[in-house]
C-alpha positions as CSV (number, residue, x, y, z in Angstrom):
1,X,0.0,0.0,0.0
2,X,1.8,3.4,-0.6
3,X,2.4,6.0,1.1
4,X,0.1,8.2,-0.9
5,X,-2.8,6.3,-1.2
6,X,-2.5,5.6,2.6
7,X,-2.7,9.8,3.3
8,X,-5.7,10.3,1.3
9,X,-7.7,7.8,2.7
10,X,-10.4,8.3,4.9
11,X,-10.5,5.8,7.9
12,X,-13.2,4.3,6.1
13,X,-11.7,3.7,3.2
14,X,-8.6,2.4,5.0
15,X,-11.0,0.0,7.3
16,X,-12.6,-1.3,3.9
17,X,-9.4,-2.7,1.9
18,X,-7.5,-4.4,5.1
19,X,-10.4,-6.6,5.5
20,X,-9.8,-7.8,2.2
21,X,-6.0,-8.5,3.2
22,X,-6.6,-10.4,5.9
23,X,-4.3,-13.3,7.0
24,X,-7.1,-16.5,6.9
25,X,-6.8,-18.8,10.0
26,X,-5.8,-22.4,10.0
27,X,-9.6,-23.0,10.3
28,X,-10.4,-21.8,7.5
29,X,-7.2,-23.0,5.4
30,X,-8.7,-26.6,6.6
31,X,-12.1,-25.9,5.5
32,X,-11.6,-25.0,2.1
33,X,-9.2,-28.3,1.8
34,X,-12.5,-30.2,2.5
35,X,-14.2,-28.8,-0.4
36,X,-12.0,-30.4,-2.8
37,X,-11.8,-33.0,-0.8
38,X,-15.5,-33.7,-0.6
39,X,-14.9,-33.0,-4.9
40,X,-12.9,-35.3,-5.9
41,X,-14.1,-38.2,-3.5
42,X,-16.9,-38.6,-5.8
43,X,-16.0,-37.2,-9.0
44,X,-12.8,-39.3,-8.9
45,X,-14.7,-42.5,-7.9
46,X,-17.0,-41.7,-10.8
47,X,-14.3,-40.7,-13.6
48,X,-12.5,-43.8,-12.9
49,X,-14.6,-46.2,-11.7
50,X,-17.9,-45.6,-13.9
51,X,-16.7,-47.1,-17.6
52,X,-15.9,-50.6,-15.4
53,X,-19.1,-50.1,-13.8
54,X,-21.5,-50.1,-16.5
55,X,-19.7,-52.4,-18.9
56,X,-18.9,-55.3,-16.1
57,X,-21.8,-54.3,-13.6
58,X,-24.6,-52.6,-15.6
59,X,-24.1,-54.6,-19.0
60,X,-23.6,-51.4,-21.3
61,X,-21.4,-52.5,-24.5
62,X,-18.2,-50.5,-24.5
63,X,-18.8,-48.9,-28.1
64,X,-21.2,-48.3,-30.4
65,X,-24.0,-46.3,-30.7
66,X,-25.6,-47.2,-27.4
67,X,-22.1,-48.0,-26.2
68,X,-20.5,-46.6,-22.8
69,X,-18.0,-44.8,-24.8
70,X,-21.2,-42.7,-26.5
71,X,-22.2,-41.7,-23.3
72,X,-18.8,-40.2,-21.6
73,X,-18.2,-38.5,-25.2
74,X,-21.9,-36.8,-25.0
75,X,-21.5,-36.1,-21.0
76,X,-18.3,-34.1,-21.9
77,X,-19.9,-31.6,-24.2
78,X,-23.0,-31.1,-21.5
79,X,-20.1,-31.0,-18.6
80,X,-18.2,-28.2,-20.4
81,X,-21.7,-26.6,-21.1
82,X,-22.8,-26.3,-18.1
83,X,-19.7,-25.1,-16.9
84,X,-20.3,-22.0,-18.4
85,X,-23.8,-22.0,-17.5
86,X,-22.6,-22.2,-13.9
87,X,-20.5,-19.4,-14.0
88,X,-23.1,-16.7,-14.4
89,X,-25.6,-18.6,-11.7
90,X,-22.8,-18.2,-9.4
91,X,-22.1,-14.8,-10.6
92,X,-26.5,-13.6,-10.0
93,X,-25.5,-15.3,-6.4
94,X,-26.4,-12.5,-3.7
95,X,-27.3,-13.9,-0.1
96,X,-26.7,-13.3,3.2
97,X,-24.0,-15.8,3.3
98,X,-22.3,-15.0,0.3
99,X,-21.7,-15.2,-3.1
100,X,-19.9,-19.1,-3.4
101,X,-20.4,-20.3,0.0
102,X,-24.1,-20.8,-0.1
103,X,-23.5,-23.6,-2.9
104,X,-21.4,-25.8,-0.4
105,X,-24.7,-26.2,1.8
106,X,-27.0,-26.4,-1.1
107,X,-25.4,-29.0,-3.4
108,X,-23.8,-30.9,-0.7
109,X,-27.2,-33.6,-0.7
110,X,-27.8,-33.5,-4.4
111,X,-23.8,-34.2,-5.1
112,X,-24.1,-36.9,-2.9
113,X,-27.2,-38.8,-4.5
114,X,-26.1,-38.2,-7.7
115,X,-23.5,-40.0,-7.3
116,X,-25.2,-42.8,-5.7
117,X,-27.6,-42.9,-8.6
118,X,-25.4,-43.2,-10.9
119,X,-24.0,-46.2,-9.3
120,X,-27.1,-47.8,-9.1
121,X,-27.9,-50.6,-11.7
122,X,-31.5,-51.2,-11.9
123,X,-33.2,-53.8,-13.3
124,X,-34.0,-52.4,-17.0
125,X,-35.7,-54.5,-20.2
126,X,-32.8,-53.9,-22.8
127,X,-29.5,-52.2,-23.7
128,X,-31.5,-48.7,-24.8
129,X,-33.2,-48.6,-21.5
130,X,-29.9,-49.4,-19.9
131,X,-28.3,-45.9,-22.0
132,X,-30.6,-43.6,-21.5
133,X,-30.5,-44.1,-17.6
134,X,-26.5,-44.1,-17.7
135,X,-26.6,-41.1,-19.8
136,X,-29.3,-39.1,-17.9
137,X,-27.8,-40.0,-14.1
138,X,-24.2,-39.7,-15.4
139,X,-24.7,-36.2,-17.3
140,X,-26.7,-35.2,-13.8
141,X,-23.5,-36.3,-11.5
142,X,-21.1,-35.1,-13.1
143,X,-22.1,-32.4,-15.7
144,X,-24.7,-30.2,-13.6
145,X,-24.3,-31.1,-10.1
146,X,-20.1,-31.2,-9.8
147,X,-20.0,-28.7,-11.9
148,X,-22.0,-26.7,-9.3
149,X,-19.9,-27.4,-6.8
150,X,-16.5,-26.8,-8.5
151,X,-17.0,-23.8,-9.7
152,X,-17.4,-22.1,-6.6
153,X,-14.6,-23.8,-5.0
154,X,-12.7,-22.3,-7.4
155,X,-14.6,-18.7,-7.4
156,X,-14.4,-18.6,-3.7
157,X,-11.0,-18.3,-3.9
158,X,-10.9,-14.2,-4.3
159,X,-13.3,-13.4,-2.1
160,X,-11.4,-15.4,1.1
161,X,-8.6,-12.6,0.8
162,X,-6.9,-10.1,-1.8
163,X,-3.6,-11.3,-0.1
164,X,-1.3,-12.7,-2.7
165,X,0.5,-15.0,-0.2
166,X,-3.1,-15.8,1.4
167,X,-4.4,-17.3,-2.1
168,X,-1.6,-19.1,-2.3
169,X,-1.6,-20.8,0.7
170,X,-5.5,-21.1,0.3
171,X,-5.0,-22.9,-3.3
172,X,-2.1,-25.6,-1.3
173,X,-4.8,-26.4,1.5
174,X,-7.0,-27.1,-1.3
175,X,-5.7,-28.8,-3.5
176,X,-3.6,-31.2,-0.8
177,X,-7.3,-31.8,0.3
178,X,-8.1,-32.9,-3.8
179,X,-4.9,-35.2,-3.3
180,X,-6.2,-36.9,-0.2
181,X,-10.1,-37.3,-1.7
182,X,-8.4,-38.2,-4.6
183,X,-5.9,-41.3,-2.7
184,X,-8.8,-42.7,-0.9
185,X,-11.0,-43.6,-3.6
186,X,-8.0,-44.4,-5.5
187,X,-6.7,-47.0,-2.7
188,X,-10.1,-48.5,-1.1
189,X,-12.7,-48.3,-4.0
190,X,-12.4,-51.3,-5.5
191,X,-11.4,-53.2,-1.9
192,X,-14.5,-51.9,-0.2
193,X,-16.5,-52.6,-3.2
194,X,-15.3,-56.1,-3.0
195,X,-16.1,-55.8,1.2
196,X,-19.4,-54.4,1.2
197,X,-20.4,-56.4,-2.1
198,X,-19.7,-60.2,-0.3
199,X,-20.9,-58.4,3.1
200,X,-24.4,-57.5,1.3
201,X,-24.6,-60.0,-1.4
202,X,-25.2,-59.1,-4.8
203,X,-20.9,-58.5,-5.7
204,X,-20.1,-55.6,-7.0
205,X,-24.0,-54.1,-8.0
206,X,-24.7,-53.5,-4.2
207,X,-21.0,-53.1,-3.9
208,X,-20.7,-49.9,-5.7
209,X,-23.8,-48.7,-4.0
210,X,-22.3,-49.1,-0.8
211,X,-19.4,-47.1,-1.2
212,X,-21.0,-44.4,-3.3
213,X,-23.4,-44.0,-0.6
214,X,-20.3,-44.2,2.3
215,X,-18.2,-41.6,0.3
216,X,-21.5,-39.1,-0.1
217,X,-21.8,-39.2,3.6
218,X,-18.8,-38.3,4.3
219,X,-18.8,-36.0,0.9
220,X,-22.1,-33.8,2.7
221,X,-20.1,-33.4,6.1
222,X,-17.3,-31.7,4.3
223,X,-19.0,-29.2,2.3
224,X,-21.7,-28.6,5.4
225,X,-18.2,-27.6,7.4
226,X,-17.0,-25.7,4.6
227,X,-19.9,-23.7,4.3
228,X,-19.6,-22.8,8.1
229,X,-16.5,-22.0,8.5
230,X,-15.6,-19.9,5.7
231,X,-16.0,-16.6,5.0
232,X,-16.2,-14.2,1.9
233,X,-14.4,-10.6,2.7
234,X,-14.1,-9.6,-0.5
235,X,-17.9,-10.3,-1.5
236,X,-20.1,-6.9,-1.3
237,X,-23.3,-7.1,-2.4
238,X,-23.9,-3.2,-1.3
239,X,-22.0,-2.7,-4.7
240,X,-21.3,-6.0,-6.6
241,X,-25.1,-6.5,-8.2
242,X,-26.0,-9.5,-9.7
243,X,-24.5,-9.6,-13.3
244,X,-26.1,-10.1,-16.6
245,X,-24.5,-12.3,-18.6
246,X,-23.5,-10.0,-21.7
247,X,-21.1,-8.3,-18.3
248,X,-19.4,-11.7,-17.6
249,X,-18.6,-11.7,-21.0
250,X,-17.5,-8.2,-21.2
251,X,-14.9,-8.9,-18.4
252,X,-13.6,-11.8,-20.4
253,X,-13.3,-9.4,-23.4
254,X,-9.6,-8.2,-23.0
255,X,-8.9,-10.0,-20.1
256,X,-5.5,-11.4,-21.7
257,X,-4.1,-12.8,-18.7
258,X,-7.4,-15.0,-18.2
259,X,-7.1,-15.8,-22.4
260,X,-3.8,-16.8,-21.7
261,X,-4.3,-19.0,-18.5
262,X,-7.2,-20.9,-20.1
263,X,-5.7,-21.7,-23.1
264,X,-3.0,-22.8,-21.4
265,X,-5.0,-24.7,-18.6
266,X,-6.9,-26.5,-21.9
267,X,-4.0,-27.6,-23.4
268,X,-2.1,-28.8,-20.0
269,X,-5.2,-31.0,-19.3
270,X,-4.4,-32.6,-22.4
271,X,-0.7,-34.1,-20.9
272,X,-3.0,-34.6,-17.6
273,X,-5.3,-37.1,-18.9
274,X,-2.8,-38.7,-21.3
275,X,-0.6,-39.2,-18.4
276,X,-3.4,-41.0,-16.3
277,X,-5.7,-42.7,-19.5
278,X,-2.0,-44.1,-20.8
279,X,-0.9,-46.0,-17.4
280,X,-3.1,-48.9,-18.0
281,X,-2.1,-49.6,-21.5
282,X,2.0,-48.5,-21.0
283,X,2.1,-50.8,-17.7
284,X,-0.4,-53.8,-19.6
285,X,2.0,-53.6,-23.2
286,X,5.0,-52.3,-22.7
287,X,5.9,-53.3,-19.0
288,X,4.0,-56.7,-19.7
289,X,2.0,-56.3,-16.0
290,X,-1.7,-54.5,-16.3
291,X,-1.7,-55.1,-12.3
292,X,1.1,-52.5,-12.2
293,X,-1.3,-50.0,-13.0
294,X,-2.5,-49.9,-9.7
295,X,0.9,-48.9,-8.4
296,X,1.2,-46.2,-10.6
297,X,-1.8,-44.6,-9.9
298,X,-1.1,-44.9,-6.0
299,X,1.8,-43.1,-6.7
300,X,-0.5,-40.1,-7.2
301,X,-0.4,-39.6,-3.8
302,X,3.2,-38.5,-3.8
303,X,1.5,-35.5,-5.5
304,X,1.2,-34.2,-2.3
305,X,4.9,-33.4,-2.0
306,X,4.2,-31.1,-5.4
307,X,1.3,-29.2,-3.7
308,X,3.0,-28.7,-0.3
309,X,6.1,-27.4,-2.1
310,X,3.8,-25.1,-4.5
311,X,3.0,-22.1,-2.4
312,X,6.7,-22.2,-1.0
313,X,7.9,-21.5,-4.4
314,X,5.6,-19.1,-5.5
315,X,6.0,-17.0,-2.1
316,X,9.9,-17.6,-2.4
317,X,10.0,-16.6,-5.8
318,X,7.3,-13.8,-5.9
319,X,7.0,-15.0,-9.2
320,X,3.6,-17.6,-10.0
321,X,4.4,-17.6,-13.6
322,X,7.8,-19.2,-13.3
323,X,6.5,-21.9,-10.8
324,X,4.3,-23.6,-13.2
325,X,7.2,-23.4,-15.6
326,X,9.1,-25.2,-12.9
327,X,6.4,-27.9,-12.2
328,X,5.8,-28.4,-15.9
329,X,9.7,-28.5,-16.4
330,X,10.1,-31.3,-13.2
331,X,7.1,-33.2,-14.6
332,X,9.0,-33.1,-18.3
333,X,12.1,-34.7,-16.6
334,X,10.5,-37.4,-15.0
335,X,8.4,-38.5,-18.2
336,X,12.0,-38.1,-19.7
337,X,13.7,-40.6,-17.9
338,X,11.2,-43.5,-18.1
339,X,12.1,-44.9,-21.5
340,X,16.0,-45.6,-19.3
341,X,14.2,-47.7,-16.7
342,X,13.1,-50.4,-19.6
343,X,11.7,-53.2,-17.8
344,X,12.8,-52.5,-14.2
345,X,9.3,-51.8,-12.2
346,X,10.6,-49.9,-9.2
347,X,12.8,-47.7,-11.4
348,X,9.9,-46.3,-13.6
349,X,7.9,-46.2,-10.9
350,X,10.7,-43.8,-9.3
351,X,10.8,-41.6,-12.5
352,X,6.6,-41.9,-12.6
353,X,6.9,-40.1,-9.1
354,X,9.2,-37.2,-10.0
355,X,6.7,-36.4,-13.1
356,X,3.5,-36.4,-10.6
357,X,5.6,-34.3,-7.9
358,X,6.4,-32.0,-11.4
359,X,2.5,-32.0,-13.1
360,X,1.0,-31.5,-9.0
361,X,2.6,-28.0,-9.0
362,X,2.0,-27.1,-12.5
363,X,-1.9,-28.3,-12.0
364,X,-2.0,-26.2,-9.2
365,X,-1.2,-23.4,-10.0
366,X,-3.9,-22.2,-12.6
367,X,-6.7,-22.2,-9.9
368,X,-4.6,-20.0,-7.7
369,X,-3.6,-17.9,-10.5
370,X,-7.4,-17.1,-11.9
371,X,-8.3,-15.1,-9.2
372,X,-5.5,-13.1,-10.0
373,X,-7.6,-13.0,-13.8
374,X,-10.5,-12.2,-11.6
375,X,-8.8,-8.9,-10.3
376,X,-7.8,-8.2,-13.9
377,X,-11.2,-8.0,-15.2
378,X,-12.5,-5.8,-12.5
379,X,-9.7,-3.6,-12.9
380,X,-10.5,-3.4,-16.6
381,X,-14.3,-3.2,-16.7
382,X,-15.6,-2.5,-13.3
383,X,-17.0,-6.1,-13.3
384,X,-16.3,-8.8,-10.6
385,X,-17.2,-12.1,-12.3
386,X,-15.7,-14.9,-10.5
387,X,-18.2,-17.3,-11.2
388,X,-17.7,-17.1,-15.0
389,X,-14.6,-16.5,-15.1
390,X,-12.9,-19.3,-12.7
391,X,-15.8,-21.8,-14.3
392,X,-14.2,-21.7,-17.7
393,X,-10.7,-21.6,-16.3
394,X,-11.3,-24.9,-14.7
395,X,-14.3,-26.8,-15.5
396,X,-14.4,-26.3,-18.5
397,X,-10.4,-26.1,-19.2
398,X,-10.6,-29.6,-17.6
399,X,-13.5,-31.1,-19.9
400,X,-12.5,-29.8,-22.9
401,X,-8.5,-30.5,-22.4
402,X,-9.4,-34.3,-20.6
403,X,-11.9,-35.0,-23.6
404,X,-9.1,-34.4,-26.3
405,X,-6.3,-36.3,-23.9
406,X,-8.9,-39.1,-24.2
407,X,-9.3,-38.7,-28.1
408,X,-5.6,-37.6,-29.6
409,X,-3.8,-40.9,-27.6
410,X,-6.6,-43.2,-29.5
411,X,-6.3,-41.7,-32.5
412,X,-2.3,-42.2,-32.8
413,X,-2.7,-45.8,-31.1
414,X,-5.2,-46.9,-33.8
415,X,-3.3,-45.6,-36.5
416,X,0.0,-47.7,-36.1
417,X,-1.9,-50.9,-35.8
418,X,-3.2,-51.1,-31.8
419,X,-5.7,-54.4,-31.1
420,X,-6.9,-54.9,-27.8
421,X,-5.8,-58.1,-25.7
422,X,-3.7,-58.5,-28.5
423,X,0.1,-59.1,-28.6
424,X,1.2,-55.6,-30.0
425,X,3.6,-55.1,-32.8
426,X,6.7,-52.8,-32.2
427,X,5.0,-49.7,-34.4
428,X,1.6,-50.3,-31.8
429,X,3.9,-50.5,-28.5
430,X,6.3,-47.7,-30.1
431,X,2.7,-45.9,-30.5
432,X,1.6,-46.4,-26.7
433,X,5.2,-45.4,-25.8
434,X,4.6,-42.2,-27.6
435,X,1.7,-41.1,-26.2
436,X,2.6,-42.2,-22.5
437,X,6.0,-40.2,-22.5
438,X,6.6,-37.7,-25.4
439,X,3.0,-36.6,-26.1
440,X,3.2,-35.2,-22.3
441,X,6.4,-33.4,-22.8
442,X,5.3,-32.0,-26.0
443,X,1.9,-30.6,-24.4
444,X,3.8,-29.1,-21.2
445,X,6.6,-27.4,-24.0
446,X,4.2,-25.8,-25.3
447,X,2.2,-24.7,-21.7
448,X,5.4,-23.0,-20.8
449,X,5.5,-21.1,-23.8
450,X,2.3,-19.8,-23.6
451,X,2.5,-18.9,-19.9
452,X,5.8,-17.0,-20.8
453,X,3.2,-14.0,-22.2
454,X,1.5,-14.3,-18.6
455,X,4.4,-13.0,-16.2
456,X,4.2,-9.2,-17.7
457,X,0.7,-9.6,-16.0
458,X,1.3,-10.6,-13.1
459,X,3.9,-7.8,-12.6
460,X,0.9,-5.5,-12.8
461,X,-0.7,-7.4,-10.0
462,X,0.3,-5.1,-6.9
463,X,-1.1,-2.2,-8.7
464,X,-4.5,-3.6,-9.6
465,X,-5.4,-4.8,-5.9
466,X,-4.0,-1.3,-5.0
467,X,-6.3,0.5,-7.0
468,X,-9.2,-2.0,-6.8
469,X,-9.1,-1.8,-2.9
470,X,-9.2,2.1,-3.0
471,X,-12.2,2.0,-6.0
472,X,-14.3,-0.5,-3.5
473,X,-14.0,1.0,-0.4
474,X,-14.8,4.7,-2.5
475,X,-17.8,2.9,-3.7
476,X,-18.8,1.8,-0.1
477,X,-18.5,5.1,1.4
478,X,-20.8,6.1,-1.3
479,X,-23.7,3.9,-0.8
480,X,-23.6,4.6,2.8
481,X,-24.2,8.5,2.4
């Protein structure tokens, strides 16, 4: 704050930006860990547990028409739809609570039984039947109810504190919470689906239902805390109306730092899902062990070393923009090195875990850095959408950039000759190779690239809170005369 600004202040006005500055307590650090904790213990169990689940469990064919492939290809479009749909609910959000924080209580139920539904196998005449109420509960889960809730567990994020070092801390807690939700239903799904399903009878039908119903319980606690502990300083209705759609737009409109992150953020999700889609098949073909999969994706958990070490950097630094170019850079070293380890299991699984340490700070970062974007656009226009704004920076970044990591990999496999349960020939292997290790590298060469135009933004970043602080707390003075 400088000198100058701090003279012509009225005590008012001086009141009115520190309590956007504040230092958040550990309470509330914790607290907003639980919301993506609560997040990704279902949407996790659903994005990786739901293609087994209606091909083995519900009896959905894998392709075609009616196929469960049809059916995660249409929910993508309707998730990255309502994405931006969500956005400008959030954004017409004005309670006594808050802007974001009401969503947490609201959605915490609906998430839940979503969920559960779409776990639930019912006894349906044929395969059409079958689709439709795959399609219909899956597009529900996690298209129009998780998007709810993720986007404003990512909009939330300015209104906790304009405190640089705050946010950053903030984003950690959070996303080390989206790394533990995240291990659990990695480690115990399928082991308490196996439990509950012999305990119960019925295998894996009631097995499923079980957990999904376990995990929403514990999913509706979480958010329910969240929503009472937190706390949205920065949130004024008294001068931040409800916003019309055509403004969330206009704050987009010249927002280069927010075009910049997103297109970013779409591509980097591209590497993210290769990464993760590509384990089964590199572990199954070209380490000759599908069971090793598991083991790779437990390594996830290491992650958390990334996200701990992710604000230290940034803080250290003072520089966000070369953080992510560090995480992307770790994460390119590690996918690097695998092709040395050949056929030795606890060597790749050593150079696996320095390229998740690597891609858990470079995923991080973006949701920190977009309420940076937020500032920007206010600065700019005079209009505060977070909703919008941090809704296409991550839901939709992570649809649309997971749904073309899904396509691209299939593409280049089925072009050099890949057969499933097949022996592979060396051009198919080469192929999986490819996409598993290089196609990664390529995609985060090209992240760091883009977020190389981002950093003369950032710089500016003092000096829009500055200004934006002083332009608020005018604003409040004025309403109140």
């Amino acid at each position: 704050m400088s000198d100058t600004v701090s003279n012509n202040a009225s005590p008012a006005t001086e009141v009115t930006k520190e309590a956007g500055r504040v230092k958040l307590p550990f309470k509330e650090m914790v607290s907003y860990s639980f919301t993506d904790m609560a997040g990704n213990l279902l949407y996790v169990t659903l994005s990786s547990y739901i293609m087994y689940f209606y091909t083995d469990v519900f009896g959905i064919s894998a392709s075609g028409a009616l196929g469960a492939a049809t059916i995660l290809l249409v929910a993508r479009f309707a998730d990255a739809i309502s994405a931006v749909v969500w956005g400008s609910i959030v954004d017409h959000t004005r309670t006594k609570w808050g802007q974001c924080r009401p969503w947490f209580l609201w959605l915490a139920v609906p998430f839940a039984v979503t969920v559960f539904i779409a776990f639930t196998a019912p006894s349906l005449p044929n395969e059409t039947s079958k689709f439709w109420y795959a399609l219909v509960t899956y597009v529900l889960a996690a298209g129009a109810v998780y998007t709810g809730i993720q986007t404003p567990i990512t909009a939330i994020l300015p209104n906790l504190t304009s405190d640089p070092v705050e946010r950053n801390n903030a984003n950690s807690f959070r996303m080390l919470g989206g790394n533990i939700g995240s291990f659990i239903t990695s480690a115990f799904t399928i082991p308490l689906v196996g439990f509950f399903g012999t305990m119960l009878g019925g295998g894996d039908r009631s097995g499923f239902m079980a957990v999904t119903a376990l995990y929403g319980v514990i999913a509706i606690v979480l958010l329910v805390l969240a929503f009472r502990n937190l706390r949205e300083r920065n949130y004024h209705p008294e001068v931040q109306k409800p916003i019309p759609f055509k403004d969330s737009l206009r704050a987009a409109k010249g927002n280069w730092p927010w075009v910049i992150l997103v297109t970013a953020f779409v591509i980097y999700w591209i590497a993210q899902s290769t990464r993760n889609g590509m384990a089964v098949y590199y572990a199954k073909y070209n380490l000759g062990n599908e069971n090793l999969t598991s083991l790779f994706n437990g390594v996830q958990v290491i992650g958390i070393v990334g996200t701990i070490a992710m604000p230290i950097l940034a803080n250290k630094l003072k520089n966000k923009t070369l953080t992510m170019i560090i995480g992307l850079a770790i994460g390119a070293i590690g996918q690097l090195l695998m092709p040395l380890a050949g056929s030795n299991v606890p060597l790749a699984l050593t150079f696996w875990t320095i390229g998740v340490i690597g891609a858990a700070i470079a995923c991080g970062m973006p949701f920190g850095m977009l309420a940076d974007t937020v500032d920007y656009g206010e600065w700019k226009t005079g209009i505060h959408a977070a909703g919008f704004l941090t809704a296409v920076g991550s839901a939709f970044c992570i649809q649309v950039g997971s749904g073309f990591g899904a396509f691209l990999p299939l593409q280049i496999m089925n072009a050099n000759g890949y057969v499933a349960n097949a022996q592979q020939s060396q051009q198919a292997l080469n192929a999986i190779s490819f996409c598993f290790i290089w196609l990664p590298v390529i995609v985060y060469a090209i992240v760091a690239a883009i977020m190389c135009f981002y950093r003369k933004y950032e710089k500016m970043e003092p000096m829009i809170k500055e200004e934006i602080a002083v332009r608020r707390a005018r604003e409040v003075e004025e309403v109140a005369e």
